[in-house]
N, C-alpha and C positions, 0 to 999 in steps of 0.2 A: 471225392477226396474231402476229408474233416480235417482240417488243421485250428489249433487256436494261432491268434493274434500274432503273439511272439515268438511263434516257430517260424509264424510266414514272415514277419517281421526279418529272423535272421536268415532267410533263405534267398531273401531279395535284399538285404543290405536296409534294410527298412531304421525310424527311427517311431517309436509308439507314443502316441498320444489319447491316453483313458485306458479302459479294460484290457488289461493285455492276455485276459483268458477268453475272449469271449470267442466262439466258433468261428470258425469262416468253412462254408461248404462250396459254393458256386459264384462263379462272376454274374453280375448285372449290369443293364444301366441304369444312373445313378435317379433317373424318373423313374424306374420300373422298379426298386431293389426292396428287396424283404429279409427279413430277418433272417440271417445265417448267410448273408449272401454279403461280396465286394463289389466293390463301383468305382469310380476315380474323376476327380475333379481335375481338367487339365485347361479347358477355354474357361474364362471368366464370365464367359453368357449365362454357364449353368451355374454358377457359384447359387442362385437362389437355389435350386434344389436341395442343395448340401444341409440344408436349415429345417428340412422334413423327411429327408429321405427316410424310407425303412431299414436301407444297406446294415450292417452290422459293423463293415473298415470303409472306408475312403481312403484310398490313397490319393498326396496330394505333394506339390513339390515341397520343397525346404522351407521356402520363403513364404508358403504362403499363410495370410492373418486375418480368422475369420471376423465376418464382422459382427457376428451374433453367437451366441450358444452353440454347439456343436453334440449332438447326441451318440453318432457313431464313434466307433477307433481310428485317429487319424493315422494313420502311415504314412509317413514322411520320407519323400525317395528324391534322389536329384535329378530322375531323369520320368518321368509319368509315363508318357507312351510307350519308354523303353519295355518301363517294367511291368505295364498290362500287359503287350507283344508276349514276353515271357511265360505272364501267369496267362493268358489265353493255351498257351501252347501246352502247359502243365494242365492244364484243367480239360482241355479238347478231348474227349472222346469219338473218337474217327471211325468212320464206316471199317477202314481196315483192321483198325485197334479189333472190332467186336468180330471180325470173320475168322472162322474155325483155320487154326495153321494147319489146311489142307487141299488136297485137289476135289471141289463137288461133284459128285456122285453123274453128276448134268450137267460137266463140263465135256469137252473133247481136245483131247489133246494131240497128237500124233506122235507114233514112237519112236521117229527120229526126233523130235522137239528134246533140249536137253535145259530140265529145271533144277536151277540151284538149291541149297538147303532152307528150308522154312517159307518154300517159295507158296501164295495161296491163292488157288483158283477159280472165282466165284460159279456161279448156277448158269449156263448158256452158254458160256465163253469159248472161242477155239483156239486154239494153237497149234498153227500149220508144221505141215516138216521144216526140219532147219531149222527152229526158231530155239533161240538163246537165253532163258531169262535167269537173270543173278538172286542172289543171296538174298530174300528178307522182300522181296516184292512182291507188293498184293495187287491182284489183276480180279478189280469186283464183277459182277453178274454181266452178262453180254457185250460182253468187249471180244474182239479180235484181231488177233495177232497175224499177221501172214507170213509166206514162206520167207525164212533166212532171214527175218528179224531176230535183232538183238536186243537187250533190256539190260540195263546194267542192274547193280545192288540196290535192295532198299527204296523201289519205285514204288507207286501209286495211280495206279488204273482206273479210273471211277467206271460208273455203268455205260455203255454205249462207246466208250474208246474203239476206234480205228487204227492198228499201224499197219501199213500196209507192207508188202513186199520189200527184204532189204533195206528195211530203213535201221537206224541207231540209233537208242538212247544212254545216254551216259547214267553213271547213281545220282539217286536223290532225286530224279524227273516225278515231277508230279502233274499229270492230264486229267483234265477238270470232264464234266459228261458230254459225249459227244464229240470229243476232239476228233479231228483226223488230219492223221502224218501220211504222206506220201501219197494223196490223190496223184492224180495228175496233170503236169503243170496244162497251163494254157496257152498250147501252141498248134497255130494252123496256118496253112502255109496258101494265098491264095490260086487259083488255078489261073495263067491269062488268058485259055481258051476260052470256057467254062464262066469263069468268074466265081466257081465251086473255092470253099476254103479244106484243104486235104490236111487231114490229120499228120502234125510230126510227131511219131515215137516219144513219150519220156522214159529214158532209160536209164537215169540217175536215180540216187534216193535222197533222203533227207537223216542227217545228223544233229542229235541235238547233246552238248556235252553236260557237263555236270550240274546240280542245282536248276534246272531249269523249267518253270510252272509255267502254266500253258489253261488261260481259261475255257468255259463253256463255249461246244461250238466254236472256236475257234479252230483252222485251217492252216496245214502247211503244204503246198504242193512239192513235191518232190521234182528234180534238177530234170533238164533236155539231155544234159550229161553232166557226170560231177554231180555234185553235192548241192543240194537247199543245207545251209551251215547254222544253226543256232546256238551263239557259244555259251559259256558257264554261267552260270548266275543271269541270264536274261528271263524275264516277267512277263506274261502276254495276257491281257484281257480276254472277256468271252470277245465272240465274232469279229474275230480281228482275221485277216485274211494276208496271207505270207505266199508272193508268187514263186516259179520256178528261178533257182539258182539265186535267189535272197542270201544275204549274209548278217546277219544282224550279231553285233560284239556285246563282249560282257557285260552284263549289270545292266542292260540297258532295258528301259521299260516303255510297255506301249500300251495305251488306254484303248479302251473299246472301239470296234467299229471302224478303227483306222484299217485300210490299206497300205498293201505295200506291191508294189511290179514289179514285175520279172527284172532280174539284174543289179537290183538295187543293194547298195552294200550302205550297212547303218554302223556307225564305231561305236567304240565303248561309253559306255554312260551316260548314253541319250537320254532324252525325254521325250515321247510324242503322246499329245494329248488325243482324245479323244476325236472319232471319226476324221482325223487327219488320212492326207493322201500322200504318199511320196511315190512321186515319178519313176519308168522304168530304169534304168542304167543311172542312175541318181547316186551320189555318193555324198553320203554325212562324216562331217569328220567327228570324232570324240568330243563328248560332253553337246553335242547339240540338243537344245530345246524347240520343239516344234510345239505353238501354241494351239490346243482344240480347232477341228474344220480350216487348219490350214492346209495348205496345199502347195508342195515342194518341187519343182520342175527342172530347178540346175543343181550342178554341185555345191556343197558346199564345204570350205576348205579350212576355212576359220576352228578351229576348237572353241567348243563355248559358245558359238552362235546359237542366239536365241532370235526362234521368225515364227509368224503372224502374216496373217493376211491369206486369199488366193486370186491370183499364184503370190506365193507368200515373199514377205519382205525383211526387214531387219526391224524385229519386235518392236523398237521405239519408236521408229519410223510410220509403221501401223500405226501405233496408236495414236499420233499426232493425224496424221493421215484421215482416221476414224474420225476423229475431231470434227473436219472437216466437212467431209460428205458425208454425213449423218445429217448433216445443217443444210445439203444442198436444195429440196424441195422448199424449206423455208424462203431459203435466199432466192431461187426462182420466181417464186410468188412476186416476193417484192422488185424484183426487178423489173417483172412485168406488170406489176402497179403504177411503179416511176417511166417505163417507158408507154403506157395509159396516161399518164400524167402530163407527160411530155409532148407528146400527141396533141392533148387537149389545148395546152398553153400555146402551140404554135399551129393552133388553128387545123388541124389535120380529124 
């Protein structure tokens, strides 16, 4: 896409500072950026860049006041990251955007499978009997689909997608490469003769309602019975692993490499950082923040609780905590210097 300055300018609410003809074709970063290209100044670290860049626009907030010369077009927005998010999303050209609106030649479909209109099915792909998919979803090169799945409108399949058997995706699900919905959970039952662990049946599946992205490699096992439940607007990083009968609430986001077991129900508007663990039968209430590599083992009931540590604590409490035994090898040292010390002066 080729816009000048002041189209982009009125398209994002912009305010123009210099050339208001000059091109703008592609986003950059503002280290990286060449002529015909945008970039945006939002941390104060990079502000030196701003003073060489190649960029052609900078966007930059309201307030801000260079301290030298400025060669590009400033664009002035109230909100910076907002309105990159925006122009990323305008300028994205996506695997799906460039796939022919059709079924490949070297896909297989089955003909009870019932596909919506504009629906497009890449090179490998299967799609079992029963299987459901709506209006406007693009299912790219060897993904499959099994029986009596459903897909809502307007999804996004990347390569290597899994859904397995009866699972649900609501519109607007986007699965990143590799995902897979509806393994099966992990449950085994042990023997007390034997000492053998014997397979129990999962014969649930797995829902995920509307809006809902799902990164690389990332896992959802499908329910013992009942539903694995993923509501609207939840976020999941690559290799994040979702046990059987998980509940996880709206908008709620989870960083890479976390775990989650079996039973666990997470409320709305969580945060879990990175390779975090939450315990099975564990219940988060809304808005909790769980801080990277913690580790969650009871309920928690509070709204808002932000925890740290493992097994993890109450966020300020760690870090005071931290304070402490981070300094314990030090402090050992010396205490066994003073009681050497001590020793010596009473003759021992």
């Amino acid at each position: 896409m080729k816009i000048t300055a002041v189209k982009l300018a009125e398209m994002i609410g912009a305010t123009v500072e210099g050339n208001p003809d000059v091109i703008i074709s592609s986003p950059a970063k503002i280290e990286e950026a060449g002529p015909g290209s945008i970039t945006f100044l939002a941390n104060p670290a990079y502000e030196h860049h701003l003073y060489n860049t190649g960029a052609s626009a900078v966007l930059v907030s309201l307030d801000f006041a260079p301290r030298e010369p400025v060669k590009p077009t400033l664009l002035r927005v109230a909100d910076v990251y907002g309105t990159v998010s925006n122009l990323l999303a305008v300028y994205k050209q996506d695997e799906a955007a460039q796939t022919r609106r059709a079924v490949s030649a070297h896909a297989a479909v089955e003909d009870t499978a019932t596909l919506g209109d504009n629906v497009r099915i890449g090179k490998f792909s299967v799609v079992e009997q029963g299987a459901v998919i709506g209006e406007g979803t693009v299912i790219l090169d060897q993904v499959y689909i099994g029986p009596n799945v459903t897909i809502g409108k307007d999804c996004v399949l990347y390569p290597g997608v899994r859904v397995l058997r009866d699972c649900v995706l609501g519109d607007n699900c986007v699965l990143h490469a590799n995902v897979v919905i509806g393994g099966d959970g992990f449950g085994f039952a042990p023997d007390p003769e034997t000492g053998r662990y014997n397979k129990v049946p999962q014969i649930g599946n797995v829902v995920l309602h509307d809006r809902v992205e799902i990164g690389a490699s990332t896992t959802i096992d499908r329910a013992t019975m009942g539903s694995t439940v993923i509501h609207s607007g939840v976020k999941l990083d690559n290799l994040i692993q979702v046990a059987h009968n998980v509940e996880i609430g709206e908008n709620t986001v989870i960083a890479a490499q976390a775990g989650i077991a079996g039973s666990a129900k997470i409320g709305k508007n969580c945060r879990i950082g990175g390779q975090a663990g939450i315990g099975g039968h564990c219940t988060l209430a809304d808005g909790t923040q769980v801080q990277a590599q913690s580790g969650v083992i009871n309920n928690i009931t509070k709204s808002g609780a932000k925890l740290g540590g493992s097994p993890h604590m109450h966020y300020p409490d760690y870090l005071r905590s931290y304070a402490v035994f981070k300094n314990l090898p030090s402090v050992v040292n010396k205490l066994r210097k003073d009681i050497a010390e001590l020793r010596r002066q009473i003759g021992q």
